[in-house]
C-alpha positions as CSV (number, residue, x, y, z in Angstrom):
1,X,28.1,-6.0,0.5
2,X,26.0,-6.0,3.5
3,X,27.5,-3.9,6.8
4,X,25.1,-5.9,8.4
5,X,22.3,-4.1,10.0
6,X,19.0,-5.5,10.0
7,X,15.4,-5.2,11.1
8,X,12.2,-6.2,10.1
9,X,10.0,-3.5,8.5
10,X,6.1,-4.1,7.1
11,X,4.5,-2.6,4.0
12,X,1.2,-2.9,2.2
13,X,0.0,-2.9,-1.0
14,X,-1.6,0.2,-2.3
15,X,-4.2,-1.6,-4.4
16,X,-5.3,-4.6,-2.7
17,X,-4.0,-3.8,0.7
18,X,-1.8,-7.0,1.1
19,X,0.8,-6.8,3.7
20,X,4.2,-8.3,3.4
21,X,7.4,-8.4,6.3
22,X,10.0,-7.6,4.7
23,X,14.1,-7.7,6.5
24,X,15.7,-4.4,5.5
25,X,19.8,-4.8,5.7
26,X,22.6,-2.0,5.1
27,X,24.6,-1.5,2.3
28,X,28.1,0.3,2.3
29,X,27.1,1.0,-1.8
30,X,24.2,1.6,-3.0
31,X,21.6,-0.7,-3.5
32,X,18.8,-0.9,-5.3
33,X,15.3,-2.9,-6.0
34,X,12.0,-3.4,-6.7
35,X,9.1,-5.7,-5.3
36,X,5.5,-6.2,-6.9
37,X,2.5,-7.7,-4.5
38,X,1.8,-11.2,-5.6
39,X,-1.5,-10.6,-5.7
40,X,-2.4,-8.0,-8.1
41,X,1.2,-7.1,-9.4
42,X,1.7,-3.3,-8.2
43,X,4.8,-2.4,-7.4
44,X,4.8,-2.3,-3.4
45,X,8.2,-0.8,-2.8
46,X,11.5,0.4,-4.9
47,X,14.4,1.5,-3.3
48,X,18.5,3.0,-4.5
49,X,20.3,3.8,-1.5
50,X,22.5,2.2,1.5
51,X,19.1,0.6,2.7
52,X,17.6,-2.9,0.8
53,X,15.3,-5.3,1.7
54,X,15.0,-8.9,1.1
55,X,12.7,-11.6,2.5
56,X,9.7,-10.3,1.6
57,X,6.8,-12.8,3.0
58,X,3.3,-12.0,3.1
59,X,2.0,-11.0,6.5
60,X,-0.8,-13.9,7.8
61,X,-3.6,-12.2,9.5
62,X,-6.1,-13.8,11.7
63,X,-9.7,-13.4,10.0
64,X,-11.7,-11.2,12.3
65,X,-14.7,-13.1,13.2
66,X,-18.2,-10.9,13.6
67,X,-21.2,-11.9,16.0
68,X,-24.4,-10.9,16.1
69,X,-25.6,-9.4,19.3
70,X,-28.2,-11.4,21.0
């Protein structure tokens, strides 16, 4: 059961570098979990403890945009 402590916490894929927000919460038991980009399939993140994390959403970027100097 949740004790109700959250926070927002970013990761990033190891393979293709996709980031993801995800909302860590505290548990009084243990908890545990897994989550696997959506792109590629590697496992981002697993966790067993007090801490979770749900919510994962991938984390839009702006594109960065490159001129060429005059």
């Amino acid at each position: 059961m949740p004790r109700g402590t959250r926070g927002e916490q970013i990761f990033k894929c190891s393979k293709c570098e996709v980031r993801y927000v995800a909302t860590h919460e505290d548990f009084a038991e243990n908890h545990e979990g897994f989550f696997v980009c959506t792109e590629c399939g590697t496992e981002v993140l697993a966790w067993d403890g007090l801490r979770g994390y749900i919510k994962w959403k991938p984390l839009k970027m702006k594109p960065v945009v490159m001129e060429k100097k005059r």
